[in-house]
PDB file as gemmi writes it, atoms N, CA and C in Angstrom:
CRYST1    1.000    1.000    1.000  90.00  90.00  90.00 P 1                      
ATOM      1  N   UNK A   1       0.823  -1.208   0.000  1.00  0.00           N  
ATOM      2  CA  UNK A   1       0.000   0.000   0.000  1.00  0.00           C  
ATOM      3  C   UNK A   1       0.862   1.266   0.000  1.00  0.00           C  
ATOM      4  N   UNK A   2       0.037   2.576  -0.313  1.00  0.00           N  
ATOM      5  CA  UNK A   2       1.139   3.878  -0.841  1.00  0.00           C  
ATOM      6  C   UNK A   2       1.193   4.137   1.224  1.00  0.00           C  
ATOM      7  N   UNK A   3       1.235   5.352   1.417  1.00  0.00           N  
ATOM      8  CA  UNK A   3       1.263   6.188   2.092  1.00  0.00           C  
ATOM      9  C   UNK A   3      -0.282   6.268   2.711  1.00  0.00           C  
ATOM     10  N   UNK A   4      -1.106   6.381   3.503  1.00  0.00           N  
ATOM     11  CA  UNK A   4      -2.279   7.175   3.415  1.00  0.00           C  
ATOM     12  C   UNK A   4      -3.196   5.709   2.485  1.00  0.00           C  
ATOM     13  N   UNK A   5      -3.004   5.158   1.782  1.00  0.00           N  
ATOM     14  CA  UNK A   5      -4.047   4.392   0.978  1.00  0.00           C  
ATOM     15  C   UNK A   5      -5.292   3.562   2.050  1.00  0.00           C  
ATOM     16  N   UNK A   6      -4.884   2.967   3.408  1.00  0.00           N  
ATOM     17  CA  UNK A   6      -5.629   2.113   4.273  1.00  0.00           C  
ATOM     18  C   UNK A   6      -6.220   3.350   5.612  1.00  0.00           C  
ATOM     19  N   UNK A   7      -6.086   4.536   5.185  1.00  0.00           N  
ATOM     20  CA  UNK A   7      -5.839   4.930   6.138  1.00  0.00           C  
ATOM     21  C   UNK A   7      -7.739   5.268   6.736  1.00  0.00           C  
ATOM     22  N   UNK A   8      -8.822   5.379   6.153  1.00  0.00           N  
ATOM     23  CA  UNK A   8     -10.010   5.091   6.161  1.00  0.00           C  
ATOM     24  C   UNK A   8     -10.861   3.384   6.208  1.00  0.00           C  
ATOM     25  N   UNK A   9      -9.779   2.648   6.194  1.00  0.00           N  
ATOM     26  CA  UNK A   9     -10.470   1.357   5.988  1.00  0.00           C  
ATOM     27  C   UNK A   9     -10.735   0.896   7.213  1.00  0.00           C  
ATOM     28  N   UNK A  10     -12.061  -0.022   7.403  1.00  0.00           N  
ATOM     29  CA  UNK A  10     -12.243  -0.602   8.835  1.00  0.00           C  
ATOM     30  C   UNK A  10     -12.051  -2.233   9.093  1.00  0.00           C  
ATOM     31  N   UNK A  11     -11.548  -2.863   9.751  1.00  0.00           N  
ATOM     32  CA  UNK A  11     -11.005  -3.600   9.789  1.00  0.00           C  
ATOM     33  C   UNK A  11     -11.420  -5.258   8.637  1.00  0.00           C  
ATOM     34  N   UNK A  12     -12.958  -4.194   8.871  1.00  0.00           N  
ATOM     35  CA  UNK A  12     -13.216  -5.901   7.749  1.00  0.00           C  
ATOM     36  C   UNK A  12     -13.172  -5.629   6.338  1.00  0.00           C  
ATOM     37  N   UNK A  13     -12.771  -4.188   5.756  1.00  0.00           N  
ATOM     38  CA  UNK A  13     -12.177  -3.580   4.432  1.00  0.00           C  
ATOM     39  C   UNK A  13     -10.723  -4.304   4.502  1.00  0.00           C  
ATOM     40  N   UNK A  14     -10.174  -3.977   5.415  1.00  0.00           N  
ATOM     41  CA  UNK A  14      -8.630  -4.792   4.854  1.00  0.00           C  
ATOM     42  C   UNK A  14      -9.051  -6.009   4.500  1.00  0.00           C  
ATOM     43  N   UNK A  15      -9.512  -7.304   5.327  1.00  0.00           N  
ATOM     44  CA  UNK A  15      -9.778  -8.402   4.853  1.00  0.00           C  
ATOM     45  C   UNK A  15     -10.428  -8.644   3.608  1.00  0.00           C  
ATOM     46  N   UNK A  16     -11.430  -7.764   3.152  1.00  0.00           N  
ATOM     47  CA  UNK A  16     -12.299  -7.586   2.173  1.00  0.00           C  
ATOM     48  C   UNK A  16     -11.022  -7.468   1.005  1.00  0.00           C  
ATOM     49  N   UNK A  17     -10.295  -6.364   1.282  1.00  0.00           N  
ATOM     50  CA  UNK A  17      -8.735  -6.496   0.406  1.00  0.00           C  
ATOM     51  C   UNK A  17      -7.915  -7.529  -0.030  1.00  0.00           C  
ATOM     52  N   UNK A  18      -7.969  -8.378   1.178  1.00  0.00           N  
ATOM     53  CA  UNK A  18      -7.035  -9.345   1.356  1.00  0.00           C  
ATOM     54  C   UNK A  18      -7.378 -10.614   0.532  1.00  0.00           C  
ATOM     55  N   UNK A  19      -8.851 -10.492   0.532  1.00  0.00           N  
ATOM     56  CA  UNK A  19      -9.424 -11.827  -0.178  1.00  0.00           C  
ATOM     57  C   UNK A  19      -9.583 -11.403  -1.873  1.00  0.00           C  
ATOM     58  N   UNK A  20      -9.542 -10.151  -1.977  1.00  0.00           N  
ATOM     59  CA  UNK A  20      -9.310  -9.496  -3.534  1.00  0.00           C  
ATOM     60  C   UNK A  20      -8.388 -10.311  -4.007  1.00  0.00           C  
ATOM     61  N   UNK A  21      -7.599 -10.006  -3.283  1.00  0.00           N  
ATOM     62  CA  UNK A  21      -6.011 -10.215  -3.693  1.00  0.00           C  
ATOM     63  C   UNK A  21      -5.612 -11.573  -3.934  1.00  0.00           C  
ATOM     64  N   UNK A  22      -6.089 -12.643  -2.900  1.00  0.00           N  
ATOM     65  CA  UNK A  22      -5.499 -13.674  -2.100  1.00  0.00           C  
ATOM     66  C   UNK A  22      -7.098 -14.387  -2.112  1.00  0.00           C  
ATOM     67  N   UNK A  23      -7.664 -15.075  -3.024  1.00  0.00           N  
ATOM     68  CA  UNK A  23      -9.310 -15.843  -2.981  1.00  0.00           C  
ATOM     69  C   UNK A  23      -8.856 -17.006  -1.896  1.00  0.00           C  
ATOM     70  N   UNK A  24      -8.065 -17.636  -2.059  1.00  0.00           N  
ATOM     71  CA  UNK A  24      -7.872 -18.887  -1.434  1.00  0.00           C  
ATOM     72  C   UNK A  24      -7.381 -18.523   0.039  1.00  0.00           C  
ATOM     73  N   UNK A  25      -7.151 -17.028   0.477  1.00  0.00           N  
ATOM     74  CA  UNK A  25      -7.022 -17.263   2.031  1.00  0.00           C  
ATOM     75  C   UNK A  25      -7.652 -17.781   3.166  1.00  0.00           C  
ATOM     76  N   UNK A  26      -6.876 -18.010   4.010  1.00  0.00           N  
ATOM     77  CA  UNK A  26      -7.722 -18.614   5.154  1.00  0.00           C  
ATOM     78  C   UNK A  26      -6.712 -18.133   5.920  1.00  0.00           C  
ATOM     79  N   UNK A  27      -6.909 -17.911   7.360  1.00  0.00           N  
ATOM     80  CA  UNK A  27      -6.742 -17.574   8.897  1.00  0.00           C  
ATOM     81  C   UNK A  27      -7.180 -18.479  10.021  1.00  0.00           C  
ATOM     82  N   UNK A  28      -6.309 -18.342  10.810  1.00  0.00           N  
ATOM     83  CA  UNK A  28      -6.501 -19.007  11.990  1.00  0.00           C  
ATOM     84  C   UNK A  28      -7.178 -17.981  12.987  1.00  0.00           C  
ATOM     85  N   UNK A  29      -6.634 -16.869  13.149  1.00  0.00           N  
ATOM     86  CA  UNK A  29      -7.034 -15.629  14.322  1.00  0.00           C  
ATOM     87  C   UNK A  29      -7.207 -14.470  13.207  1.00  0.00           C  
ATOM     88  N   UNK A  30      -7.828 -13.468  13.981  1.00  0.00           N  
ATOM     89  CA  UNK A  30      -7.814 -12.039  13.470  1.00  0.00           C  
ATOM     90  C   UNK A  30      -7.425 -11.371  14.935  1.00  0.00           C  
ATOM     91  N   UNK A  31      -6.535 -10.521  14.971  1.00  0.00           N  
ATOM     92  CA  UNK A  31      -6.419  -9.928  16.325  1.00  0.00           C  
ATOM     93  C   UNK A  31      -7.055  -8.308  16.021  1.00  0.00           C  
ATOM     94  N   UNK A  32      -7.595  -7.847  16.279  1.00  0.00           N  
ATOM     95  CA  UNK A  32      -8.183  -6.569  16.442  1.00  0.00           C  
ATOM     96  C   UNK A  32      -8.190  -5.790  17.502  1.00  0.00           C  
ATOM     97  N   UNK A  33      -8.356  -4.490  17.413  1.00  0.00           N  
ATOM     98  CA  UNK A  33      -8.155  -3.639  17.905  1.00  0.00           C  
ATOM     99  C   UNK A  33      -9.399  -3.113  18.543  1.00  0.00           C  
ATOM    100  N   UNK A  34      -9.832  -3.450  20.000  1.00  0.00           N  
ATOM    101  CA  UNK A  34     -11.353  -3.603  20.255  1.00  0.00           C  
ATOM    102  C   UNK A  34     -11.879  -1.790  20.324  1.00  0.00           C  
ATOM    103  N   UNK A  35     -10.793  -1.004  20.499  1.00  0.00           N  
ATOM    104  CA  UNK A  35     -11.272   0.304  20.549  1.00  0.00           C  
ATOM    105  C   UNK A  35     -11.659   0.694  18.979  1.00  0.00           C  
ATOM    106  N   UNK A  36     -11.654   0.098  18.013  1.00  0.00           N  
ATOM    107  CA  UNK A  36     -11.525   0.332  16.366  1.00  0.00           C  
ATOM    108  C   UNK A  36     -12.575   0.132  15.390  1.00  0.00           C  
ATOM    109  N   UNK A  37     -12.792  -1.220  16.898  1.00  0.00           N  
ATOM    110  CA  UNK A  37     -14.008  -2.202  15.849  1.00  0.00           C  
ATOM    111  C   UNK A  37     -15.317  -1.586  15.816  1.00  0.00           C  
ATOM    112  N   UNK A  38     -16.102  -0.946  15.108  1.00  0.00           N  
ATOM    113  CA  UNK A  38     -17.139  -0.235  14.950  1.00  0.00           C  
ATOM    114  C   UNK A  38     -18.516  -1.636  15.110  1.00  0.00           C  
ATOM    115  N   UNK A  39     -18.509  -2.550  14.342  1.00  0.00           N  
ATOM    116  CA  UNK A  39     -19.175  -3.352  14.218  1.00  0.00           C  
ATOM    117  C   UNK A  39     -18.731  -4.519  14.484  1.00  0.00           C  
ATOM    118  N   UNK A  40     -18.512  -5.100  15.965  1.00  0.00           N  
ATOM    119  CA  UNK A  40     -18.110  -6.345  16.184  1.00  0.00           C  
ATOM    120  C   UNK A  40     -18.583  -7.801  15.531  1.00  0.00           C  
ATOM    121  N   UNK A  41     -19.832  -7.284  15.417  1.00  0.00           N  
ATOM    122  CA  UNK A  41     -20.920  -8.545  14.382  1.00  0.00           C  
ATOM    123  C   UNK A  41     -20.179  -9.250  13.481  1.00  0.00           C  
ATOM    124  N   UNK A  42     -20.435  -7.844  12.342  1.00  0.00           N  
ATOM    125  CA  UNK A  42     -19.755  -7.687  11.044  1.00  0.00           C  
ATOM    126  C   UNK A  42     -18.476  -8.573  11.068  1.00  0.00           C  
ATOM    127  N   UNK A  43     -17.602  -7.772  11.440  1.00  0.00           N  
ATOM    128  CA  UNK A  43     -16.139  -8.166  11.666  1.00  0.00           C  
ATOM    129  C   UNK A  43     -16.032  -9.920  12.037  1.00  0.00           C  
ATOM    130  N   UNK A  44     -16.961 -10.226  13.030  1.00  0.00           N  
ATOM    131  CA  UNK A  44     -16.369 -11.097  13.263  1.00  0.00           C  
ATOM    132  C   UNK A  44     -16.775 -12.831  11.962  1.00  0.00           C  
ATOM    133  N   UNK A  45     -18.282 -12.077  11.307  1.00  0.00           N  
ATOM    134  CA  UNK A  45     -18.476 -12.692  10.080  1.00  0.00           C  
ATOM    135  C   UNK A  45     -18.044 -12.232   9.271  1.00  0.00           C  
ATOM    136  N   UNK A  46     -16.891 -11.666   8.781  1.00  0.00           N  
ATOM    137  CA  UNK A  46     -15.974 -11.316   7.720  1.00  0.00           C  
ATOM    138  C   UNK A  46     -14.633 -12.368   7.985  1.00  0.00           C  
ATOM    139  N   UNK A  47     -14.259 -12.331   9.429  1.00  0.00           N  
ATOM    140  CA  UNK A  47     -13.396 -13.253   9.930  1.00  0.00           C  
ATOM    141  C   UNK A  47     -13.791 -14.939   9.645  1.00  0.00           C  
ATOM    142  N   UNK A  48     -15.213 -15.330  10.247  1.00  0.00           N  
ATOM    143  CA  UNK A  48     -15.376 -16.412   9.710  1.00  0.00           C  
ATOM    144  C   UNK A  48     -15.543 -17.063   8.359  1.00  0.00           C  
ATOM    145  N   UNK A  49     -16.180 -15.859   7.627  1.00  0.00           N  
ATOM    146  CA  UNK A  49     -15.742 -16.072   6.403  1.00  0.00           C  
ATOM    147  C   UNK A  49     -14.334 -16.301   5.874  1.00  0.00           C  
ATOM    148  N   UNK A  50     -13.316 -16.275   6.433  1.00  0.00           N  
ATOM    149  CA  UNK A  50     -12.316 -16.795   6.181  1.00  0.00           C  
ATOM    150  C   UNK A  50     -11.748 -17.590   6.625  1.00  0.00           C  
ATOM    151  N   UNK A  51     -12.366 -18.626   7.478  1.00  0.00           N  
ATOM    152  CA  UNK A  51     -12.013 -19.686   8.653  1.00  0.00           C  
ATOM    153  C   UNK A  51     -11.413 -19.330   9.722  1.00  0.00           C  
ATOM    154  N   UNK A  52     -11.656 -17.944   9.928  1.00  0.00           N  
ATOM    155  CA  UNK A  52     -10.576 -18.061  11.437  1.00  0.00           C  
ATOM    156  C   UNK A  52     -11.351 -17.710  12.587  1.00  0.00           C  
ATOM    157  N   UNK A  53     -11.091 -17.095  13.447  1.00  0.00           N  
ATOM    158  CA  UNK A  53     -11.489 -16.431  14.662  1.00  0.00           C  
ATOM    159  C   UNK A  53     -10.974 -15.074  15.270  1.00  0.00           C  
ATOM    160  N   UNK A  54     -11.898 -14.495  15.563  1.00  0.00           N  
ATOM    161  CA  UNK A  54     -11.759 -13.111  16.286  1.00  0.00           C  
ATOM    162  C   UNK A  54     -11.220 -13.629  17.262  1.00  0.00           C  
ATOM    163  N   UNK A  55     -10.600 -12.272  17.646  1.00  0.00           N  
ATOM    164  CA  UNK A  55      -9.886 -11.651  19.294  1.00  0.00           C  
ATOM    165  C   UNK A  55      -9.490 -10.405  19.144  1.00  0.00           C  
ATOM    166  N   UNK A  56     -10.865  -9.588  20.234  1.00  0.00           N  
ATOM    167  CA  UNK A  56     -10.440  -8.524  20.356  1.00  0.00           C  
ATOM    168  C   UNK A  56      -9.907  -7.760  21.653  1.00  0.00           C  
ATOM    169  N   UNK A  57      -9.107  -7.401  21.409  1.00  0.00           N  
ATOM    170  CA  UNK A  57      -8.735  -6.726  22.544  1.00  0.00           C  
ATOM    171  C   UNK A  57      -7.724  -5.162  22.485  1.00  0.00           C  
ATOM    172  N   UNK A  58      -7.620  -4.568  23.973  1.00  0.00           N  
ATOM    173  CA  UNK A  58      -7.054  -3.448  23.820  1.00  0.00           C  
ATOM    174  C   UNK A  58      -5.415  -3.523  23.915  1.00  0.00           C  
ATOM    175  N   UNK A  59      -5.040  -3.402  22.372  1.00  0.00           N  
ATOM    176  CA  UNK A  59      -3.903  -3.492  22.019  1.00  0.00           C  
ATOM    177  C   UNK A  59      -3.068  -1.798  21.708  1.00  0.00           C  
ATOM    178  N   UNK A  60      -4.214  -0.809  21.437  1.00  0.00           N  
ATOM    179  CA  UNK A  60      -3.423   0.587  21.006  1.00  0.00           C  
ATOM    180  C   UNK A  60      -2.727   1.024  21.882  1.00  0.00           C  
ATOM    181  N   UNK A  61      -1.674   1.465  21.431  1.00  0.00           N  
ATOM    182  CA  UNK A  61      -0.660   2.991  22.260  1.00  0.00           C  
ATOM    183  C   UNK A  61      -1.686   3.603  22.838  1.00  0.00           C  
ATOM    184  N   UNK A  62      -1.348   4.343  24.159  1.00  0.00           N  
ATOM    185  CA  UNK A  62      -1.918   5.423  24.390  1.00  0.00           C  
ATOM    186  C   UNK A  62      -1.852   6.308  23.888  1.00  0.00           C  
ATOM    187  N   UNK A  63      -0.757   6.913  23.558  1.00  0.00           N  
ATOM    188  CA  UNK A  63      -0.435   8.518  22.880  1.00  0.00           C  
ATOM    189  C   UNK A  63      -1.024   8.869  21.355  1.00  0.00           C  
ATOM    190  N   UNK A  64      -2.243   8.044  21.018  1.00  0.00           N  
ATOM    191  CA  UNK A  64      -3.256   8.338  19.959  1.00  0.00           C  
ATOM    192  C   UNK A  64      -2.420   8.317  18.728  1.00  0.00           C  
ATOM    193  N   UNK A  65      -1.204   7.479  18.871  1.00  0.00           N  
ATOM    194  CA  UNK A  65      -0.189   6.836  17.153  1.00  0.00           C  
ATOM    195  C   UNK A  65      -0.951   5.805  16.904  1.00  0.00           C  
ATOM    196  N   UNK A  66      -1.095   5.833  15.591  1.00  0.00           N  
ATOM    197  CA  UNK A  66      -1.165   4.596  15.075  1.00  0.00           C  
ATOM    198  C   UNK A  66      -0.512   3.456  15.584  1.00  0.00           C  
ATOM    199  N   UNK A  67      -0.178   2.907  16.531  1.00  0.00           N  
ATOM    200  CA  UNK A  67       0.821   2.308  16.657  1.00  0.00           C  
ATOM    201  C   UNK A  67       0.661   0.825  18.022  1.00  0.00           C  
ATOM    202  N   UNK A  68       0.815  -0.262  18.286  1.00  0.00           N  
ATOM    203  CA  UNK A  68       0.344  -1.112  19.085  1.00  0.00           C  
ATOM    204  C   UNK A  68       1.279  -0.337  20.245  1.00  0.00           C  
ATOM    205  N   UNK A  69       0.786  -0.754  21.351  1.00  0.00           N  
ATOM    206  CA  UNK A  69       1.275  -0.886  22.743  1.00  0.00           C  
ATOM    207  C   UNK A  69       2.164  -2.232  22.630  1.00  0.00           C  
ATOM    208  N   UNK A  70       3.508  -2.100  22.976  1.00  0.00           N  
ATOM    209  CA  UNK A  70       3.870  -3.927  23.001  1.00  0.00           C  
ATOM    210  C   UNK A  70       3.502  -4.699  23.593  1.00  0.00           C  
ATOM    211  N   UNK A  71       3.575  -4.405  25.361  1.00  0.00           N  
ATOM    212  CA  UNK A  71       3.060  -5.204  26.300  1.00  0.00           C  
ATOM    213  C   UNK A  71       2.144  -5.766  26.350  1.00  0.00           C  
ATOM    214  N   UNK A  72       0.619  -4.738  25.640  1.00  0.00           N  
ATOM    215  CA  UNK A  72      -0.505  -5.118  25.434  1.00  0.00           C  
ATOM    216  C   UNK A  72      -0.840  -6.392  24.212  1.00  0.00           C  
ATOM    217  N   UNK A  73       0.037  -6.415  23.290  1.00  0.00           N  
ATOM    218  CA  UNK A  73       0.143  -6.573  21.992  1.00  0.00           C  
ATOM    219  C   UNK A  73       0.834  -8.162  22.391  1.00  0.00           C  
ATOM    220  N   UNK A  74       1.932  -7.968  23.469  1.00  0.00           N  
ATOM    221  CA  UNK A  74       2.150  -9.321  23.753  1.00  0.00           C  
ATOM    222  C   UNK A  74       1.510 -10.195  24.206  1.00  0.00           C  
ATOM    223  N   UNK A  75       0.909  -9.710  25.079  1.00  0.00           N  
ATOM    224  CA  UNK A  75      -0.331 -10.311  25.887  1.00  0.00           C  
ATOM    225  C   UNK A  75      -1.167 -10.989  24.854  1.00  0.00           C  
ATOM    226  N   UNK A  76      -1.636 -10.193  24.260  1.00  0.00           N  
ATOM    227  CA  UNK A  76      -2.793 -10.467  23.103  1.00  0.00           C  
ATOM    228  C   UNK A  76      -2.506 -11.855  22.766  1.00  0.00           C  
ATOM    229  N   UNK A  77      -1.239 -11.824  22.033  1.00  0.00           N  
ATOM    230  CA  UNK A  77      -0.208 -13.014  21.659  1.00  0.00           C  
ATOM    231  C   UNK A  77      -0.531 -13.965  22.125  1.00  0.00           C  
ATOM    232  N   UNK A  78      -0.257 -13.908  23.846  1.00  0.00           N  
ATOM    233  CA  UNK A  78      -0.025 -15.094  24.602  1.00  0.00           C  
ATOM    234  C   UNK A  78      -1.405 -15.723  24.985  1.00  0.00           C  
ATOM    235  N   UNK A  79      -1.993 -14.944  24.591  1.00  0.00           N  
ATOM    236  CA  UNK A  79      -3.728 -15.448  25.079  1.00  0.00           C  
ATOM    237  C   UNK A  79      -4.078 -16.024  24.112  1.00  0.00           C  
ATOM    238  N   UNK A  80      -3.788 -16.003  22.900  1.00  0.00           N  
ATOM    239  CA  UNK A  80      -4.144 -16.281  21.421  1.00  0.00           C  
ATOM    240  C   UNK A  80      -3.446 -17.894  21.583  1.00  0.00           C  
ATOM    241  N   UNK A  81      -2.059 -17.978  21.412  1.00  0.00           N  
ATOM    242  CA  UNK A  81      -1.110 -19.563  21.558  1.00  0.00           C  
ATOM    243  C   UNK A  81      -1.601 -20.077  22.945  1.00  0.00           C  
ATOM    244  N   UNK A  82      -1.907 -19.684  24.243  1.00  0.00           N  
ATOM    245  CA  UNK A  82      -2.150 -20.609  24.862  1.00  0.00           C  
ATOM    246  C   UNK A  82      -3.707 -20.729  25.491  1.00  0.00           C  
ATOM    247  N   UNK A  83      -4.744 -20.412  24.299  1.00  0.00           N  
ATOM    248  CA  UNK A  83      -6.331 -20.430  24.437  1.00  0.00           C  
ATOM    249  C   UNK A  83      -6.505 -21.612  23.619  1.00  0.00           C  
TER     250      UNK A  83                                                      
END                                                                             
């Protein structure tokens, strides 16, 4: 992607992208960003539509970057491999 190109998309637009691109994908997890997700429903039947499974949780930085928190982000991780 350019600069700026994803920068309006909501999480089940990327996937919606992804399967453009990629018909035969499949997933195990989707990790999301639970402050992001506008429509948890949605999202999470966009996810099954691709065989995987949601998990959402609060993964953002505080300081309003684009950007994950690590600690949080690890966590996420570890709940994901040992659920």
């Amino acid at each position: 992607p350019q600069p700026g190109e994803t920068d309006d998309f909501s999480p089940q637009t990327h996937l919606e992208v992804l399967r453009a691109h990629a018909p035969d994908l499949s997933v195990d997890v989707v990790l999301a960003d639970d402050g992001v997700v506008d429509d948890p429903a949605a999202l999470d039947k966009a996810v099954q539509e691709i065989g995987g499974r949601l998990v959402l949780a609060d993964v953002a930085a505080d300081d309003g970057s684009p950007r994950h928190e690590p600690a949080r982000l690890a966590q996420a991780f570890y709940k994901i491999f040992t659920d």
